[in-house]
Structure formats: C-alpha cells, structure tokens
C-alpha positions as a Markdown table, in Angstrom:
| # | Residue | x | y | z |
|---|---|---|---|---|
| 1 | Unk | 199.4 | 83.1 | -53.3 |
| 2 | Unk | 197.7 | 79.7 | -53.1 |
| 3 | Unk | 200.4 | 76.2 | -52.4 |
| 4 | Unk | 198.4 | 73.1 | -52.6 |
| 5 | Unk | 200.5 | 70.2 | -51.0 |
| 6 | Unk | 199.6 | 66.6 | -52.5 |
| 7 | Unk | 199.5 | 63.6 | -50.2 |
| 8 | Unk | 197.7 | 61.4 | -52.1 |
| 9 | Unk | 197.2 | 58.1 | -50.2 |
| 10 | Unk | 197.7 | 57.7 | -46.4 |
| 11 | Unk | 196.8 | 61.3 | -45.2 |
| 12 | Unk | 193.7 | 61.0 | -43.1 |
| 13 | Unk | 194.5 | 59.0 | -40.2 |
| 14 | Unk | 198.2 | 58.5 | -41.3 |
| 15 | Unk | 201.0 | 58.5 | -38.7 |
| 16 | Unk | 203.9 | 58.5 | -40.2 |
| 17 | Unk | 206.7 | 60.8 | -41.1 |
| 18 | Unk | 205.5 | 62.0 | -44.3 |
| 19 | Unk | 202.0 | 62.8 | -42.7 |
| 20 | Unk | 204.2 | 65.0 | -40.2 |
| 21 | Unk | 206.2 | 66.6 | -42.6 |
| 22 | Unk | 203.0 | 68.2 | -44.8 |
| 23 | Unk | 201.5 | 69.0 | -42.0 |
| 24 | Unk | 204.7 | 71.2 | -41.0 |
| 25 | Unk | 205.1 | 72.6 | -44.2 |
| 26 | Unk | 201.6 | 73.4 | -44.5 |
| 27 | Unk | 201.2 | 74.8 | -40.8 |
| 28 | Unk | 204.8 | 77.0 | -42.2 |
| 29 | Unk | 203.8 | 78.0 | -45.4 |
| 30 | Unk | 200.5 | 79.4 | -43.8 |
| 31 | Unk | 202.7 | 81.1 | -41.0 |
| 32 | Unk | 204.6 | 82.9 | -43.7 |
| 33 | Unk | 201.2 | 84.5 | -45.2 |
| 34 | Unk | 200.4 | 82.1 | -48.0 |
| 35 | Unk | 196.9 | 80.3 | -48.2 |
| 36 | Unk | 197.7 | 76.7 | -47.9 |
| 37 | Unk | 195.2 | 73.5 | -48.7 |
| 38 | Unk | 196.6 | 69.8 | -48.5 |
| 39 | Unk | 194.7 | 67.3 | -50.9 |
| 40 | Unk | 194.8 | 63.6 | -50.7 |
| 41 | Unk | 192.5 | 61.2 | -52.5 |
| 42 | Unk | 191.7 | 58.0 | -50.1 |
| 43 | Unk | 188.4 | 56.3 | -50.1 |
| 44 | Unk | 188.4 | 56.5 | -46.2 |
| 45 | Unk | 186.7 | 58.4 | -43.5 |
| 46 | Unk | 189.3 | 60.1 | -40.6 |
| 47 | Unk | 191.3 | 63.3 | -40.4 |
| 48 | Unk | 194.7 | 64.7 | -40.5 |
| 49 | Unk | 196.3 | 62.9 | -37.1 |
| 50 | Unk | 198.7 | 66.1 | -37.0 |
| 51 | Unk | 197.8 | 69.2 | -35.6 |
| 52 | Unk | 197.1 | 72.3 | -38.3 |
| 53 | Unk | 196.5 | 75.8 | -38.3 |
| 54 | Unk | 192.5 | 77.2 | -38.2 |
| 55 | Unk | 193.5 | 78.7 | -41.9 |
| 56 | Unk | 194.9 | 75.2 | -43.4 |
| 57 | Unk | 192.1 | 73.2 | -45.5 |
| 58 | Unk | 192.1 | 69.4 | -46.3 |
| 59 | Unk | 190.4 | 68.3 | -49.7 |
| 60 | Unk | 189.6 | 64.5 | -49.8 |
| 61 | Unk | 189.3 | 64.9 | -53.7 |
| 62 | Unk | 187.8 | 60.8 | -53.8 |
| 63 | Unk | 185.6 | 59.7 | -56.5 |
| 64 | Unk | 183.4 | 56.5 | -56.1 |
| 65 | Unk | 182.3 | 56.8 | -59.1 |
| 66 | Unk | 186.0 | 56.5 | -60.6 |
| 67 | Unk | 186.9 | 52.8 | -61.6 |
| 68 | Unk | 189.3 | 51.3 | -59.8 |
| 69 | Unk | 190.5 | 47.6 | -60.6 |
| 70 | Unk | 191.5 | 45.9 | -58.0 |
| 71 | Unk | 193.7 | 42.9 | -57.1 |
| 72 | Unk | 193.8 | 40.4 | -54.5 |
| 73 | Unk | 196.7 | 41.3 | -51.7 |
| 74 | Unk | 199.2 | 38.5 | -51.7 |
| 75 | Unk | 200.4 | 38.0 | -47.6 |
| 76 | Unk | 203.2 | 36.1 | -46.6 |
| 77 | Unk | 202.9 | 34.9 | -42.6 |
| 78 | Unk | 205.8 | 36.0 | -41.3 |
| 79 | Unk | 205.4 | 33.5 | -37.8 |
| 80 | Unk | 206.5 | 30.4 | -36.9 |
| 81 | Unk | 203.1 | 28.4 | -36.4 |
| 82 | Unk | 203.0 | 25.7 | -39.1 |
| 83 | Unk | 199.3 | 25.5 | -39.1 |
| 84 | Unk | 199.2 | 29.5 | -39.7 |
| 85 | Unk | 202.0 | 28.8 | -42.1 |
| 86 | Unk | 199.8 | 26.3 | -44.4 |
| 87 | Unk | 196.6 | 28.2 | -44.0 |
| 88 | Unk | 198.6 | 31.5 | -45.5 |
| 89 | Unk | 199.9 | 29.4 | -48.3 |
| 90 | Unk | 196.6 | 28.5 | -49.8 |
| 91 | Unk | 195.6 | 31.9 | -49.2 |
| 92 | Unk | 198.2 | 33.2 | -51.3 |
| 93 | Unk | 197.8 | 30.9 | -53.9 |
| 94 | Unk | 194.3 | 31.4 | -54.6 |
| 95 | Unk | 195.4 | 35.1 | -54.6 |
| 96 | Unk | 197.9 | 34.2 | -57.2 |
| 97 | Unk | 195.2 | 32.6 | -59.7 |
| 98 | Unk | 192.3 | 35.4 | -59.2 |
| 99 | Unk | 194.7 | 38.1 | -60.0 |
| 100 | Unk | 196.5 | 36.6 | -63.5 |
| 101 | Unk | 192.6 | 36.1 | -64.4 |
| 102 | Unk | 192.1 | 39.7 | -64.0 |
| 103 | Unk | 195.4 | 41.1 | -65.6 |
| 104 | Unk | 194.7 | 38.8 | -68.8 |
| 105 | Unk | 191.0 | 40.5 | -68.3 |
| 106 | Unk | 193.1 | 44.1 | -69.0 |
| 107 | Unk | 195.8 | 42.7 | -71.1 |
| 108 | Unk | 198.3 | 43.4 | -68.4 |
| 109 | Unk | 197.8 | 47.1 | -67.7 |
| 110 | Unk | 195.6 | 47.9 | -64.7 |
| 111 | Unk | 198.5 | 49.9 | -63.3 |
| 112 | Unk | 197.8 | 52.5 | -66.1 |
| 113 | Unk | 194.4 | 52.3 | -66.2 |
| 114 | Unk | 193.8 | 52.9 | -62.8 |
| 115 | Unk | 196.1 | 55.7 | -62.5 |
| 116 | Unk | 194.7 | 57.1 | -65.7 |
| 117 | Unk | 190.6 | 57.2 | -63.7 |
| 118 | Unk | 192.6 | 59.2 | -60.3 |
| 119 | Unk | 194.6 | 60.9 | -62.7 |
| 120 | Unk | 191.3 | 62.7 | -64.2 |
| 121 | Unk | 190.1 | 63.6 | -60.8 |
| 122 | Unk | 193.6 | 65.4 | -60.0 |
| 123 | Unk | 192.7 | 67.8 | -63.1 |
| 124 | Unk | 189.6 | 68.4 | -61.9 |
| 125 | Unk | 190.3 | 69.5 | -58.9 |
| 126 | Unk | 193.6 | 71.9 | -59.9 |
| 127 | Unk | 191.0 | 73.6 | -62.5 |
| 128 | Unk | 188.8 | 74.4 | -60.0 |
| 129 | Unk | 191.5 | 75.2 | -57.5 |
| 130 | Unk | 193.9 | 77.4 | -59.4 |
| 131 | Unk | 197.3 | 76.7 | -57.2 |
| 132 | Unk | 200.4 | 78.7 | -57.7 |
| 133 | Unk | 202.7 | 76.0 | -56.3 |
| 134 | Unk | 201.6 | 72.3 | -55.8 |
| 135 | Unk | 204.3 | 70.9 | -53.5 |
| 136 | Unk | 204.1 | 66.6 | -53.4 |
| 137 | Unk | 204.9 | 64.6 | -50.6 |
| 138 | Unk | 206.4 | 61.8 | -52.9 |
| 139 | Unk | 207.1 | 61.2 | -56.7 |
| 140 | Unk | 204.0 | 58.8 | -57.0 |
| 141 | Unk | 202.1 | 61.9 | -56.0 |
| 142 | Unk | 203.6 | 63.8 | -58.9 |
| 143 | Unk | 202.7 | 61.1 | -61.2 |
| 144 | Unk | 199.2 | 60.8 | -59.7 |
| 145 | Unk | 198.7 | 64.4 | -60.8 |
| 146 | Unk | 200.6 | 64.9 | -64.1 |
| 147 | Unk | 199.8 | 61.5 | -65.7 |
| 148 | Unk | 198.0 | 62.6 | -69.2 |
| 149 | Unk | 197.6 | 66.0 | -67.7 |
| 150 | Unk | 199.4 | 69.8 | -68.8 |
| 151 | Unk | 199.8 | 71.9 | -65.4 |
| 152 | Unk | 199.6 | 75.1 | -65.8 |
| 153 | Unk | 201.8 | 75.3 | -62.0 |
| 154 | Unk | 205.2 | 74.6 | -61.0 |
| 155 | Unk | 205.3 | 70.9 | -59.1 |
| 156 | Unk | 208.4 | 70.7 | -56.4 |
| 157 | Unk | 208.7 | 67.4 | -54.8 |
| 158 | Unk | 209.7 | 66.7 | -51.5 |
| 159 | Unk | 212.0 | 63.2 | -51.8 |
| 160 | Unk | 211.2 | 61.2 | -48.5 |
| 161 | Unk | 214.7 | 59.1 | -48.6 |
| 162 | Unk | 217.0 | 58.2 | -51.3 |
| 163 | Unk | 215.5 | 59.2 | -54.8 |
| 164 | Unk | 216.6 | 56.3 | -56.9 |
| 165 | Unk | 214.4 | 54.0 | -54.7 |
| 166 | Unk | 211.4 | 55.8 | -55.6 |
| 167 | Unk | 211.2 | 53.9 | -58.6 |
| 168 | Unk | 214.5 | 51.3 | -58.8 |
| 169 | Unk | 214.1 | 50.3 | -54.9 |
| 170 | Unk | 216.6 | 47.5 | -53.9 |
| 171 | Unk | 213.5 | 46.5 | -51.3 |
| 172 | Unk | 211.1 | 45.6 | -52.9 |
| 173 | Unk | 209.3 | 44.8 | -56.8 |
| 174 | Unk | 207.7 | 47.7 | -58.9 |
| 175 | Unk | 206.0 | 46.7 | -61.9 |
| 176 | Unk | 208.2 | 47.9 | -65.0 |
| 177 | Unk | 205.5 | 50.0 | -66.0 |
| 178 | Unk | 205.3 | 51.7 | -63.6 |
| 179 | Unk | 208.7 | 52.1 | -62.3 |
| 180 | Unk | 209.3 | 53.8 | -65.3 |
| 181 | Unk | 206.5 | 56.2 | -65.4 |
| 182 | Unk | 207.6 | 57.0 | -62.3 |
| 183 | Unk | 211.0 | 57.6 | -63.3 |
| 184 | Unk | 209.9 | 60.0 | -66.1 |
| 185 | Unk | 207.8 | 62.2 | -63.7 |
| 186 | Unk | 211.1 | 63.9 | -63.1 |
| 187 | Unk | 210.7 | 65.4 | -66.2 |
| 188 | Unk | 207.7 | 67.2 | -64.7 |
| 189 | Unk | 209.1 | 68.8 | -61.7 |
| 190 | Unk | 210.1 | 72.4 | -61.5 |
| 191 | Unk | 212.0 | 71.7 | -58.3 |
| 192 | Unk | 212.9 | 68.5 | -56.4 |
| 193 | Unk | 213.8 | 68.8 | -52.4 |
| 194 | Unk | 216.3 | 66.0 | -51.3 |
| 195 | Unk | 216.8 | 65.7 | -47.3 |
| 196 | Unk | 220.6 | 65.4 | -48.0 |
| 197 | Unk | 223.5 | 66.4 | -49.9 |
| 198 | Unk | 224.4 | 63.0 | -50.6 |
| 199 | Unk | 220.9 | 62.4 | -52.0 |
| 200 | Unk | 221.6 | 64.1 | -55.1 |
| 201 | Unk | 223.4 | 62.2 | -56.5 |
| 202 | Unk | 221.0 | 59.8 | -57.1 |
| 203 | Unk | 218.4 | 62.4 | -59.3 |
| 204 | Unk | 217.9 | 61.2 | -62.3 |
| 205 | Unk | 219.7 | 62.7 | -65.2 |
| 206 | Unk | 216.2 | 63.3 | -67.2 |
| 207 | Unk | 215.7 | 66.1 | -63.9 |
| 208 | Unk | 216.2 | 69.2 | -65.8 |
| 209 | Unk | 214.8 | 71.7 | -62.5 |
| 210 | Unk | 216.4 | 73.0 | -59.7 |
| 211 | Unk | 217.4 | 71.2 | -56.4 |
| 212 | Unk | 217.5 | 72.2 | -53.0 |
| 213 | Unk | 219.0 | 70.1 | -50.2 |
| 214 | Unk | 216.4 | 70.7 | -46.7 |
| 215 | Unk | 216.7 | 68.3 | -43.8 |
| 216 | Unk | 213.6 | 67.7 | -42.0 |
| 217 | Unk | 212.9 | 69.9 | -38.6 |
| 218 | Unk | 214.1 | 68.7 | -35.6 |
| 219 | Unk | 212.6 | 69.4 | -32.2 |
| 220 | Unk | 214.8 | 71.7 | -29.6 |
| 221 | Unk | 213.5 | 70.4 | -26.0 |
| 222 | Unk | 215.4 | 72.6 | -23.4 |
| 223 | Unk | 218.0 | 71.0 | -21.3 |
| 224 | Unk | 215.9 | 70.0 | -18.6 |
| 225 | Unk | 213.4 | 68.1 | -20.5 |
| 226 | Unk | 215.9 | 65.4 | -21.6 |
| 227 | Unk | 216.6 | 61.9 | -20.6 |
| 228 | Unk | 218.7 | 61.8 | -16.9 |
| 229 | Unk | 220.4 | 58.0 | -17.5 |
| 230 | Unk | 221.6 | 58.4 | -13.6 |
| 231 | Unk | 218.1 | 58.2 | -12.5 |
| 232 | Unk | 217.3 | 55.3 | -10.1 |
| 233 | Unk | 213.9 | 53.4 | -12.1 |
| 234 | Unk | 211.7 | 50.0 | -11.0 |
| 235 | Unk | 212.0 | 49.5 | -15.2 |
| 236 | Unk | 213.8 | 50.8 | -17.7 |
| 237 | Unk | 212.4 | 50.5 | -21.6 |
| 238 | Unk | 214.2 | 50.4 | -24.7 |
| 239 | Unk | 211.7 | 52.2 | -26.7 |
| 240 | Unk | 211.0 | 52.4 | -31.2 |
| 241 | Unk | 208.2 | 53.9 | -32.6 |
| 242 | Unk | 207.6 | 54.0 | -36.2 |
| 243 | Unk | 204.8 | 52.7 | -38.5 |
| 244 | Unk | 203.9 | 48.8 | -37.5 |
| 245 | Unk | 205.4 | 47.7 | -41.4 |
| 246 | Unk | 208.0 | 44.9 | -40.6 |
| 247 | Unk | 209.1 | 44.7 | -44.3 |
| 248 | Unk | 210.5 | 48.2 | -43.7 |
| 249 | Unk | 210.9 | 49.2 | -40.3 |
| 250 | Unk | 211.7 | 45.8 | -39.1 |
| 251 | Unk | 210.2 | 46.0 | -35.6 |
| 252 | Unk | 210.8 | 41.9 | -35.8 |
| 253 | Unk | 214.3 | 42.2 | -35.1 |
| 254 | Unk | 214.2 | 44.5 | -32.2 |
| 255 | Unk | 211.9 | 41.6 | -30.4 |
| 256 | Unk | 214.1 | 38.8 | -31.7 |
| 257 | Unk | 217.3 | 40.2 | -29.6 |
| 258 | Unk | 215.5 | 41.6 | -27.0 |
| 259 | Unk | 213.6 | 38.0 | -26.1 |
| 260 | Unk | 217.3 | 36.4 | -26.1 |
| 261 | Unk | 218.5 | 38.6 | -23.7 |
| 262 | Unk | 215.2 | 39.7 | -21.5 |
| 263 | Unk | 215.8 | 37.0 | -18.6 |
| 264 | Unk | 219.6 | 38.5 | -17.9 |
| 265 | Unk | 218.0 | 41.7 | -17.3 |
| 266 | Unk | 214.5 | 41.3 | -16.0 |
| 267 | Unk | 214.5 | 45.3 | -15.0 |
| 268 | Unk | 214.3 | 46.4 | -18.6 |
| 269 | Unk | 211.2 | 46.1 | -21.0 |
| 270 | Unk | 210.9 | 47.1 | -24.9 |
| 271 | Unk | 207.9 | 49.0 | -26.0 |
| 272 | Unk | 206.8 | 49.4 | -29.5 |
| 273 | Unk | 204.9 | 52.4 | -30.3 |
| 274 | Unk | 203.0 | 53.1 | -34.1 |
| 275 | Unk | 200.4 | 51.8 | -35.7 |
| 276 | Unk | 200.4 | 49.9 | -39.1 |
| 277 | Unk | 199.3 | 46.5 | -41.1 |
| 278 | Unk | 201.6 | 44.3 | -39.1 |
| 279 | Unk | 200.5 | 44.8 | -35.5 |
| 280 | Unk | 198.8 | 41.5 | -35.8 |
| 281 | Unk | 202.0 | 39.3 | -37.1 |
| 282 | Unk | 204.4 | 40.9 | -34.7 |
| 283 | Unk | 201.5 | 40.7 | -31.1 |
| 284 | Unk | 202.0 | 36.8 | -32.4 |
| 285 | Unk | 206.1 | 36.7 | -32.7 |
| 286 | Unk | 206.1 | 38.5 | -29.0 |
| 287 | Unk | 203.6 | 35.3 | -27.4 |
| 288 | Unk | 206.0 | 32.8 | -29.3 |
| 289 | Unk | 208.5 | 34.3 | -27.6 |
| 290 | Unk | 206.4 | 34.2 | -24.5 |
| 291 | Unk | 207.4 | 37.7 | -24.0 |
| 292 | Unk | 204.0 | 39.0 | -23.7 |
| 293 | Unk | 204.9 | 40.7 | -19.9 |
| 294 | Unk | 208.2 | 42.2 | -21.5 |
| 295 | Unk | 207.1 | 43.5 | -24.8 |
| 296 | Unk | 204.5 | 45.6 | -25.3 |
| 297 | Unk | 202.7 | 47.4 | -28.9 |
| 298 | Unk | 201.2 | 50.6 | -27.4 |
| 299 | Unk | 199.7 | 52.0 | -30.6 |
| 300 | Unk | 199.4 | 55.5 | -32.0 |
| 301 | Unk | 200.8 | 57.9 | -29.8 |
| 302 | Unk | 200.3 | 61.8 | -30.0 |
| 303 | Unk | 203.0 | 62.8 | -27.3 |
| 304 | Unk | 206.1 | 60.7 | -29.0 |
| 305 | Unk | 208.7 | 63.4 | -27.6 |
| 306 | Unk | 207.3 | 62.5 | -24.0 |
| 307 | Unk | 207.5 | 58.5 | -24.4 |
| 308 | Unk | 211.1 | 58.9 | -25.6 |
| 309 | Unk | 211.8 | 61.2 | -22.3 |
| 310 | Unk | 210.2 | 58.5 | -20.2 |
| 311 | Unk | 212.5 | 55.6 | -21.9 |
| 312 | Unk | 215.9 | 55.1 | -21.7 |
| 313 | Unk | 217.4 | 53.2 | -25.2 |
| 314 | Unk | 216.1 | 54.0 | -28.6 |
| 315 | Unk | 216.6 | 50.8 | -31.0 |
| 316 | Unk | 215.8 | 51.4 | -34.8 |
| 317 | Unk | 216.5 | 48.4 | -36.9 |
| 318 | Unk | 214.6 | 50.1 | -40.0 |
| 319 | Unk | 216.2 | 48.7 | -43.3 |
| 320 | Unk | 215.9 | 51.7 | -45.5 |
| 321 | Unk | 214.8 | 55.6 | -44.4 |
| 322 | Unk | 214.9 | 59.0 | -45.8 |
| 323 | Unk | 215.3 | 61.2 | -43.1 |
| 324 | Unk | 214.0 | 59.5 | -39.7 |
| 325 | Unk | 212.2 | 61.8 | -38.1 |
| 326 | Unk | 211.7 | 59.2 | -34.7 |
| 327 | Unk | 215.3 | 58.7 | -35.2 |
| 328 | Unk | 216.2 | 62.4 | -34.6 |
| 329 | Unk | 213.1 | 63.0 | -31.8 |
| 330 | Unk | 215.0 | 60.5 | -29.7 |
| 331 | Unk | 218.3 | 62.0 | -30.4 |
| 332 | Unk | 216.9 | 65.7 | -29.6 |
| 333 | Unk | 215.9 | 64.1 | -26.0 |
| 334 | Unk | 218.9 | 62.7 | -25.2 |
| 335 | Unk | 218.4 | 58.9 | -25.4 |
| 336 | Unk | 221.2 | 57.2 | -26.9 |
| 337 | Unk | 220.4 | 55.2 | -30.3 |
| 338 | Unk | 221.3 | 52.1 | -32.6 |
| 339 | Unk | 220.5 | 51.4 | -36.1 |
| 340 | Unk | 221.8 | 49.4 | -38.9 |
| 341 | Unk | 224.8 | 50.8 | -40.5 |
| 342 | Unk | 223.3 | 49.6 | -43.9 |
| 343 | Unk | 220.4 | 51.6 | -43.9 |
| 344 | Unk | 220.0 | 55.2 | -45.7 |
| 345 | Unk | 219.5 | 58.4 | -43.6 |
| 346 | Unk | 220.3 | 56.7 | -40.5 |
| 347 | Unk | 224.3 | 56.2 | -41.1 |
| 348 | Unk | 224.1 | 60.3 | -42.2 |
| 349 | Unk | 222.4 | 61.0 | -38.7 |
| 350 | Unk | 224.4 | 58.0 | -36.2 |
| 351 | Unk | 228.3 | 58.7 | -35.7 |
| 352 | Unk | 229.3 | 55.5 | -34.9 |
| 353 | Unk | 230.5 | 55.5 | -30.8 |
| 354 | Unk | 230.2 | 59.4 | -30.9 |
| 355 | Unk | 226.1 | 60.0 | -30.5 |
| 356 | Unk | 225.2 | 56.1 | -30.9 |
| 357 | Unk | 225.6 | 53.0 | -32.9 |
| 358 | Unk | 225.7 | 51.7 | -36.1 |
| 359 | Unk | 224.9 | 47.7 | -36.2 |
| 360 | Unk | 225.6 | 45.5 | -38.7 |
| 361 | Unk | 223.3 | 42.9 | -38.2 |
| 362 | Unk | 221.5 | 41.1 | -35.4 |
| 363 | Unk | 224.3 | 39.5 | -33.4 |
| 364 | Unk | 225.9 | 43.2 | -33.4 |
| 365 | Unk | 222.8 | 44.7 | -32.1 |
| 366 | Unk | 222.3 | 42.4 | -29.5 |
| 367 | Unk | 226.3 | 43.1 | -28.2 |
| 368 | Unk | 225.8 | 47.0 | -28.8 |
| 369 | Unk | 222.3 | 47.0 | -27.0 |
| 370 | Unk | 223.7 | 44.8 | -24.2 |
| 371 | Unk | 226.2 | 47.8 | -23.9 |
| 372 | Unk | 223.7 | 50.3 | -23.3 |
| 373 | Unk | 222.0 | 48.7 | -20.9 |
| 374 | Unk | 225.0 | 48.0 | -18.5 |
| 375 | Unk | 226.2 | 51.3 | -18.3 |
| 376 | Unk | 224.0 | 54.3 | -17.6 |
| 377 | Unk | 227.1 | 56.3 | -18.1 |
| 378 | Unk | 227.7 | 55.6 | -21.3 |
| 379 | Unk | 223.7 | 55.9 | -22.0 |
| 380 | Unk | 223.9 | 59.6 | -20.6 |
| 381 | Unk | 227.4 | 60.6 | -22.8 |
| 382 | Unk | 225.9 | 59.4 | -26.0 |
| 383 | Unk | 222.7 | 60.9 | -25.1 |
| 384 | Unk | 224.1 | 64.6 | -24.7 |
| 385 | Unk | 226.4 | 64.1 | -27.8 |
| 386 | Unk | 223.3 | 63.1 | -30.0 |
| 387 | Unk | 221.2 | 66.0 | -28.5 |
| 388 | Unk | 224.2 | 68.2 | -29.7 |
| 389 | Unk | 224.1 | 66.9 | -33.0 |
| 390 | Unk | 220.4 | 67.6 | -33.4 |
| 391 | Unk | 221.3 | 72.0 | -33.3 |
| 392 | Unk | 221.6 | 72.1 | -37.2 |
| 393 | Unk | 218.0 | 71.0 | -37.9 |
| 394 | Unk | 216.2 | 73.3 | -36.0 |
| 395 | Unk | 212.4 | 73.9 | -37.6 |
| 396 | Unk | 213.0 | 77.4 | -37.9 |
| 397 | Unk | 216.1 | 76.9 | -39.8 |
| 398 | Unk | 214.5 | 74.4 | -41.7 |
| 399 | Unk | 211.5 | 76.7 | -42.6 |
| 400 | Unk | 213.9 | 79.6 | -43.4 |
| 401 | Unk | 215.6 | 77.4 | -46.3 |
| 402 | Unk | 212.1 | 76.4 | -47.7 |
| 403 | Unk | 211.1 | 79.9 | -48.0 |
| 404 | Unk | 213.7 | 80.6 | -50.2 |
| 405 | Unk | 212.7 | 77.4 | -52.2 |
| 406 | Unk | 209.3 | 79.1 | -52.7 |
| 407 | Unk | 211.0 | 82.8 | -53.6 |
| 408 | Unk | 213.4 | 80.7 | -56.3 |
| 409 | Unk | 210.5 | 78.8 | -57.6 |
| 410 | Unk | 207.6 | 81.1 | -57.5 |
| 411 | Unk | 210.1 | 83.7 | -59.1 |
C-alpha cells in the first residue's frame, strides 16, 4: 500500500518541526511495511535536512512552466536605527503601490489563481502516482491538492497547533478568500489528526471525518545523558532553538531580558540556535544591545538533543505553537523551561512551578529566569520533573496510535 505525505512548501532544506514530523512519519510508515514517498512543490534546490530511510522517496513535483503571480514582500524593520527605520518605510511603500497595481491587473484574485496553476500540478502527479492514503502536513496542503480536483484517496491531515488558526489566526491577516477556502478544505478530509484533546474542539463543524488525538514523539535519552545542574562550569547558557521567525517564535524577547540582566551575571550566555528570515533583524538587536560577546545565533543545528545537554535553561517565548517539539527535546533532557502562559501547546506541556514556568509577559520572564539562574537546585528538580513528564510521548507509542489511524482509515 502506497502513503504519499504532502509538505508542499518548506520541505527541502526546511528545519522546522513540521519538516521533522513527516520525516518521522514517513521513516514509520515505511518501518511498518508500507511504500512511503513525501512530495513537496518548491522552486528550490536542497534536500530533506532530516534523516530518511534508503526506501523513502522525495518528489519535488515543481513546474516552471506554471504561472505564478507574484507580489512584492512588504517588511517591517523591526530595530531601533532611525536611518534603517526610514529606508524600510519607503521600501514598504513602494511595495504597497506595485502590488494594488497588480491586484487591479487580476481583479483581486491572484490568491485563486495561483493556487488554481499548483493545484493542476498536484493532479498530475496523484494520477500518475496512484496513493492509497495521502497524509498532509497542514490544511494549506490539503487545499493545495484538492482545489478544483476529485481524489479518488482518502486525505488525513496532520494539524500542527490549534486548528481554528489555520484559517481564523488571531496572529496574523489571511485574505478572506482564502481563509475561507481553507476553512472548507475540512470538508475534504477523511481524517484530521489533532496533537491534543483540547484541540478538538476547535474542528470546524463542516468536518464530517474522523478524528484522532496523537501527540508528537518525544525523545527518551537514558538517565545519564541528561543535564547535571550541580556541575561546576566556566559558563553556563540559557539556550532556544526554533526557526529564526520573530513574528512567531519571538527570539526578540528572549534577548531583550537577557541584555538587562547579562552584567549581574557575567558567567551565563544565551545562545540561539535555527535558522530562518530574521537572523539578520535579530544579529542587529543583539549589537544595539552591545551584547555581541553574550549572545550568540549558531544556525542550523543537526545534534539539537546534544546542545540542550550542554546548556543549562531552556527559554521559549514563542507566541503561538502546536506541539513544540524543542519545547519537549529540552524537557526529555532535563533542562528546566519557561514559556508564555498565553501561548497554545506550551501551557498543555509546562505545569506551572512543577516541570517549569509559565510567564506572563516580559517583566515575569525576566523574574522567573533570574530564578533559574540563582539556584542550580531548583534547575536540577524542575529538570527531573519535566524529564518525567515527557514518558507519555514516547515515538513508539506515538507510532502505535498512528498505525491504528491508518487500519481505521484505510479500512
């Protein structure tokens, strides 16, 4: 039996938590006997930055030849330099004018005629491809595939965080358009995955398949490959890692409270690891700061469980998540976490004072963070208790309950 897992933008040389996930489902499925491809369709050249099995295949399914319309990217400068500040301004302005020329050019509706050119390339491919299953990394995926198009396979969709904010996100604009074709791609699914039980709530009513409530896998490092907070260091490092995308991840807020409190403890360091579109903005808040000695972005790394065993505080001031999965890597290794109380998947995963923190804003993660650093006691209890915590999510638990996804679906 074939399962085609859709990714369809920010596969190859992706490195964030979705990325992961399909390759862990894909390396699983194939484990459990069933041929497995991913398909993505990025006009880019890379590969997968996840390891896969010999017997997994990646389809780039990219067309040049497919129009695309394309508008101008509209950047906000998130620094401080006023100079910067005015040149970005301009920028976006000029932005602003080129694009309404070009909507007026489509009479407003390049979203649909855009996804209408990928969405003939999808259809392509499945008739040539055949799948049983087609399992999609997120709802625009579904919509990518199933826009105009009759699928003669059952679609199960693998939420990444809360499901409402797929298409009615409190975070940021969707056109209405499109915010409603994504909404009605619901009505397409056989079979929607949410990461908890709390999620499901938020499925639209139009969702007339089944639902199945799977956490994401967890690493299980054995006892001795956790953090030790009693050992004696030169430095310590309060470490994050997650995709450089401030909007989302908020990186910015980690080095705003760590510069106002770096010179009363000149032992400890924060290190950012990930890679992402806003390396640039936050290299230039860290030299306003003049903390270029004390903070440090380190990039892509393909070893995160062994930076998080070298650190000794794990700070995630993300502002919206599904399931973190660099949230739950540091817990599994016994480093002792904050995050904001506010933000989804991270107050299901934090007991507050029992396996970390939950903040409610930047003075609060300053006072929490200042705790952690004082007492290497209380680093090490919190540590052990979030380690505990982490049992439940085990991968081969995890892949147990997504073979009987499969069995339901397929049957």
């Amino acid at each position: 039996m074939k399962i085609v897992l859709v990714q369809h933008k920010d596969f190859i040389n992706g490195s964030g938590g979705a990325e992961k996930m399909c390759c862990f489902l894909a390396n699983g499925f194939h484990d459990m006997g069933y041929t497995v491809e991913i398909a993505t369709n990025e006009d880019i050249i890379g590969a997968p930055m996840f390891p896969l099995n010999k017997g997994v295949t990646v389809t780039n399914i990219f067309d040049a030849a497919i129009e695309q319309v394309r508008l101008e990217p509209l950047i906000n400068y998130a620094g401080k330099n006023p100079w910067k500040w005015l040149l970005s301004k301009i920028r976006k302005k000029r932005a602003k004018l080129i694009n309404k020329r070009i909507r007026r050019a489509y009479d407003d509706k390049i979203y649909e005629f855009n996804l209408k050119q990928r969405a003939l390339v999808w259809n392509r491919y499945f008739e040539r491809v055949k799948p049983a299953l087609v399992v999609t990394m997120s709802l625009e995926s579904v919509l990518e595939i199933t826009y105009l198009n009759s699928c003669a396979f059952p679609i199960v969709n693998s939420v990444n965080g809360r499901p409402d904010y797929d298409y009615a996100s409190p975070f940021w604009n969707r056109d209405t358009q499109e915010a409603s074709l994504l909404k009605a791609a619901y009505t397409k699914l056989a079979g929607v995955q949410v990461l908890f039980a709390s999620y499901e709530e938020f499925i639209p009513t139009i969702f007339k398949g089944k639902c199945f409530v799977i956490p994401n896998p967890v690493p299980q490092p054995i006892d001795n490959a956790v953090v030790n907070h009693f050992k004696d260091k030169d430095r310590y490092t309060i470490v994050n890692i997650g995709r450089l995308d401030n909007a989302g991840k908020q990186q910015s807020l980690a080095i705003e409270v760590f510069a106002q409190i770096a010179d009363s403890y000149l032992d400890w360091d924060l290190v950012l690891w990930g890679i992402g579109a806003d390396r640039k903005m936050l290299q230039s808040l860290i030299e306003e700061r003049g903390m270029e000695k004390r903070i440090f972005l380190k990039g892509f790394t393909e070893n995160p469980l062994d930076k998080l065993k070298e650190s000794d505080v794990f700070v995630f001031p993300s502002k919206y998540e599904g399931f973190p999965l660099a949230l739950t890597e540091a817990m599994s290794v016994g480093l002792p976490v904050l995050g904001l109380r506010s933000c989804s998947g991270v107050n299901e995963l934090i007991n507050h004072e029992v396996n970390g923190y939950l903040v409610e804003g930047k003075e609060d993660l300053q006072t929490y963070l200042v705790k952690l650093i004082e007492s290497p006691s209380l680093r090490q209890e919190l540590g052990q208790s979030g380690k505990k915590s982490m049992g439940c999510y085990a991968p081969a638990l995890v892949l147990q309950r997504w073979s009987e996804l499969l069995t339901r679906i397929t049957n």
